[in-house]
C-alpha positions in Angstrom: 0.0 0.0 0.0 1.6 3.6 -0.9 2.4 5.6 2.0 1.5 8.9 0.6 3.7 12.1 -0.4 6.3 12.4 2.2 5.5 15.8 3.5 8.9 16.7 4.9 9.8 17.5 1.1 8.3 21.0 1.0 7.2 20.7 -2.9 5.0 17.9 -1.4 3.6 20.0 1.1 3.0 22.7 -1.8 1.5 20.4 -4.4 -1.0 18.9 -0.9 -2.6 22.6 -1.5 -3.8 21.8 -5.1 -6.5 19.4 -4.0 -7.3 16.5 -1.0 -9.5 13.8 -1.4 -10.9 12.5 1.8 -13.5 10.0 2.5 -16.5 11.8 3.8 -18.8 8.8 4.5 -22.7 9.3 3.6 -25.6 7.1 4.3 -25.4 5.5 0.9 -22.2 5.2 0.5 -19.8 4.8 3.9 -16.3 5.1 1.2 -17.8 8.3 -0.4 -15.1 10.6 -0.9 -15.0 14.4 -2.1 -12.1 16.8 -3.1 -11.2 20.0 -0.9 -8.9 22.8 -2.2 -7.4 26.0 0.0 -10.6 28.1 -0.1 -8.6 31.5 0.4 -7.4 33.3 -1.7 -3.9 34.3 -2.9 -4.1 38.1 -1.2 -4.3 36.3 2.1 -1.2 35.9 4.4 -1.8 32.3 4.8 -0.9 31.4 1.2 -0.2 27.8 0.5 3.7 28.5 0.1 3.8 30.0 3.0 2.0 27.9 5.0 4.5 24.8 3.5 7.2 27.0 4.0 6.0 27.1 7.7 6.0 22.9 7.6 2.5 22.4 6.9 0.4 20.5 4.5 -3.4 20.2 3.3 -5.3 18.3 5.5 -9.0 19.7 5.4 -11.8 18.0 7.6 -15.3 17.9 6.2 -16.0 20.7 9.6 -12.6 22.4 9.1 -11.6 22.9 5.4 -8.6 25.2 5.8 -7.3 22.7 8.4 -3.4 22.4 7.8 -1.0 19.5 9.5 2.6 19.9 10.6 4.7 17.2 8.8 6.8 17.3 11.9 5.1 17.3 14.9 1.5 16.6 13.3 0.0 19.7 14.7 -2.8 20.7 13.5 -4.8 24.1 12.6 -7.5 25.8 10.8 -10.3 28.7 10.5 -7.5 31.2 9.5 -8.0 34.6 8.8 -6.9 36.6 6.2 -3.7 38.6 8.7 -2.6 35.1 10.3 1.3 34.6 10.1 1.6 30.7 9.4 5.3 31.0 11.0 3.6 32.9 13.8 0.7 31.0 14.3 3.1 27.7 14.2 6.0 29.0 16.3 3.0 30.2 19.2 1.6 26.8 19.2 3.9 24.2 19.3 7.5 25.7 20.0 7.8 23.4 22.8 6.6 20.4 21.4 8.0 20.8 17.3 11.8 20.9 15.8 10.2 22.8 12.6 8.6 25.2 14.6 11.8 25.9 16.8 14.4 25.9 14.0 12.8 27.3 11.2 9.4 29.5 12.4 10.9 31.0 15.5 13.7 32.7 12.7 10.6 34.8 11.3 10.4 36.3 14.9 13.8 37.5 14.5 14.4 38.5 11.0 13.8 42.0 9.9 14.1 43.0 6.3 14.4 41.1 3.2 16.8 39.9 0.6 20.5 41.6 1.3 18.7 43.6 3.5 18.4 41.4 6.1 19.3 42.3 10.0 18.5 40.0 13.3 16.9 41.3 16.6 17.4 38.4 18.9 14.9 39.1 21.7 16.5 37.1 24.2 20.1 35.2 24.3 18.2 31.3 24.0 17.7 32.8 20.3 20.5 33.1 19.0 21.7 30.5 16.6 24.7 29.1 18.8 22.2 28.2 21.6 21.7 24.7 22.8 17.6 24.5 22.0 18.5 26.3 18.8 21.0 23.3 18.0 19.0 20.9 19.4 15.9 21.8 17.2 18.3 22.1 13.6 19.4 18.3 14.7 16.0 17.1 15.1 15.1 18.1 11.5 17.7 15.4 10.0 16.5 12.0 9.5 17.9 9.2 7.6 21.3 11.3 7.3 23.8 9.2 4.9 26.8 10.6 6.7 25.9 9.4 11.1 27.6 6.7 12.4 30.5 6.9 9.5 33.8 6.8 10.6 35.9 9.7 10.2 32.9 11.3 8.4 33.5 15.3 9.3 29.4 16.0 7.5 27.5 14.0 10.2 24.0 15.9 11.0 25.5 16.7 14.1 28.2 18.8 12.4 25.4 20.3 9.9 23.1 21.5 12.9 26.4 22.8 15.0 26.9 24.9 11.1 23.6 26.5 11.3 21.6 24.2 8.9 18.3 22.3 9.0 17.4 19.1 6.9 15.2 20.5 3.7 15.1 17.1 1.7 14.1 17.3 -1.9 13.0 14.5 -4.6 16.4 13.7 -6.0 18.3 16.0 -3.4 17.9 13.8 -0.4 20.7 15.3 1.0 19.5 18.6 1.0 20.3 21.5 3.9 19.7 24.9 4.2 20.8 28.0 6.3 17.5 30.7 7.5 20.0 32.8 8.2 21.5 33.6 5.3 18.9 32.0 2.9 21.6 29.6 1.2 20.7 25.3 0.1 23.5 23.1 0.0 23.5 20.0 -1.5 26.1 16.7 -2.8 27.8 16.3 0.6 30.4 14.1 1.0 31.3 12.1 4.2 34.5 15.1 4.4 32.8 17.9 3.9 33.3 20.3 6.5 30.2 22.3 6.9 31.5 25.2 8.9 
């Protein structure tokens, strides 16, 4: 039986926004099913890139069709309004409990500007990117890294969180990573790579 899109691929998450069948059972038919697409529109915060950028995915409910889901920590959330911050709203919710939401949401807390125009106000010295919980949530985000447990590798996900980076697997870039603070992927690491 497929598994499904794997969601911590963030063009899955996107492509979850185009449309979701779900069984909604009915007195004649108990496998019924009908399709659900984002019902707000693009002038909205809550776009669906932004709301995959912010680690969620479609997941509408028959009584909650904007509902979104964490690929992460499986959080869900709906009835959004038209100002809601999906890093925000993300970040508020399940800090505690979600890597995503520590390593890549809090960020938007922190960043002011855009582009080359970007500055950091860290609130609060447990935001900064050399703190423990910051490291702790970047490590957290690898999964199935090709370089842990190699000897003499130098590019475990250890070293990559330490760096700065968070796993951002792709189809056909499995190996994937990317740095919020600077806005850079890098990809074909080798076990000698040193990512600092």
């Amino acid at each position: 039986m497929d598994a499904g899109p794997d969601y911590a691929y963030l063009t899955h998450r996107v492509d979850s926004f185009k449309g979701r069948k779900i069984v909604v059972p009915t007195a004649r038919n108990p496998r019924a099913t009908k399709t659900y697409h984002w019902p707000h529109p693009e002038s909205w915060e809550p776009t669906p890139r932004a709301l995959a950028a912010a680690g969620f995915f479609f997941a509408p409910e028959p009584n909650s069709v904007d509902r979104v889901e964490c690929f992460c920590c499986g959080k869900g959330l709906g009835s959004w309004e038209k100002t809601d911050n999906p890093f925000q709203e993300h970040y508020e919710r399940a800090e505690d409990e979600c890597a995503w939401a520590a390593a890549r949401c809090t960020l938007e807390k922190d960043r002011k500007g855009k582009g080359k125009n970007v500055t950091w106000k860290f609130a609060t010295e447990d935001r900064i990117p050399t703190d423990q919980a910051r490291y702790e949530a970047r490590l957290q985000t690898f999964r199935d890294w090709p370089f842990d447990g190699v000897k003499g590798s130098t590019c475990t996900s250890e070293d990559l969180a330490r760096a700065g980076f968070i796993h951002t697997p792709e189809p056909g870039s499995e190996d994937l990573t990317t740095c919020f603070y600077c806005d850079r992927e890098l990809g074909g690491w080798t076990m000698h790579d040193d990512p600092l």
